[in-house]
N, C-alpha and C positions, 0 to 999 in steps of 0.2 A: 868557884871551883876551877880548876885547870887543866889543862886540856886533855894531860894524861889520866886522870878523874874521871872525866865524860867520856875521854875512853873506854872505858877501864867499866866505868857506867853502862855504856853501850853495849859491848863486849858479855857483860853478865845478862842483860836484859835479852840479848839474842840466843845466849847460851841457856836461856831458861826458855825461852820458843823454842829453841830445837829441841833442849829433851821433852816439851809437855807432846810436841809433835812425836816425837820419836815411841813415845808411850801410849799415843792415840795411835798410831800406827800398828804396833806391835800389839794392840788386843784387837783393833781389827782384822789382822792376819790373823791371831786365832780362834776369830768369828767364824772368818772366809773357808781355814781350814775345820774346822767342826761342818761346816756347811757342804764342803766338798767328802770330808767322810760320810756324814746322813745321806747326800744324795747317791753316793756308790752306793751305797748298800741300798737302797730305797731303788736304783739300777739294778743290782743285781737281783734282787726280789724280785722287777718284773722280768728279766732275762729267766728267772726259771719259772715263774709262773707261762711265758709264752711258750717254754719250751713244752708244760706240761699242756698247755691247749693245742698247741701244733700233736702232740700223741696223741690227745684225744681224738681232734680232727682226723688225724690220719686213720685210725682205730676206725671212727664213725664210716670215713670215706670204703674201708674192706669192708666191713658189714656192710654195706648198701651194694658194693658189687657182688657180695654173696648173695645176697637178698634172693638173686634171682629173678629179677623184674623182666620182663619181655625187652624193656629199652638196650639194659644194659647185660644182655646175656652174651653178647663179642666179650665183654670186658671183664666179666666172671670169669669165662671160659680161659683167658688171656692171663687173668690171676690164678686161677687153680693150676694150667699148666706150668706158671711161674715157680708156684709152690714147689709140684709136684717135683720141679727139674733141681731147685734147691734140695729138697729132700732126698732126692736121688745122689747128689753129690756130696752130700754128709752122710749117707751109708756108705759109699763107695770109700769114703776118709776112715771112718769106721772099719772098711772089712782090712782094711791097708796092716 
């Protein structure tokens, strides 16, 4: 064989490693990207799932200050005039 041959040789042999690489590559980028779409979404499920426990909590947290409890009657008192000045200021837009 000569030497432009075993080049030639060479040359196809590396040209077949780069594409078998090039193709092992390019499905795992569309492994990584499938992986990266399920986890957004798998993210954003729990972003509205906390959002809906933070309502909740908050929701829990006004009921226990209305409750009423001897502890926390500053804090009742504190939210019902909150209410109250809110309320006041959406009639007042009302009567406008």
């Amino acid at each position: 064989m000569s030497a432009i041959e075993k080049s030639v040789d060479l040359l196809e042999d590396k040209l077949k490693k780069l594409l078998e690489r090039y193709i092992f590559l390019k499905e795992e980028n569309e492994i990584l990207l499938n992986s990266i779409s399920n986890l957004q979404q798998l993210n954003a499920q729990y972003d509205r799932d906390l959002f809906q426990v933070r309502e909740k909590y908050d929701l829990l947290k006004f009921a226990k200050t209305i409750d009423g409890s001897i502890e926390n009657s500053k804090e009742t008192k504190q939210k019902i005039n909150a209410l109250v000045r809110e309320i006041d200021k959406c009639i007042v837009l009302l009567n406008q």
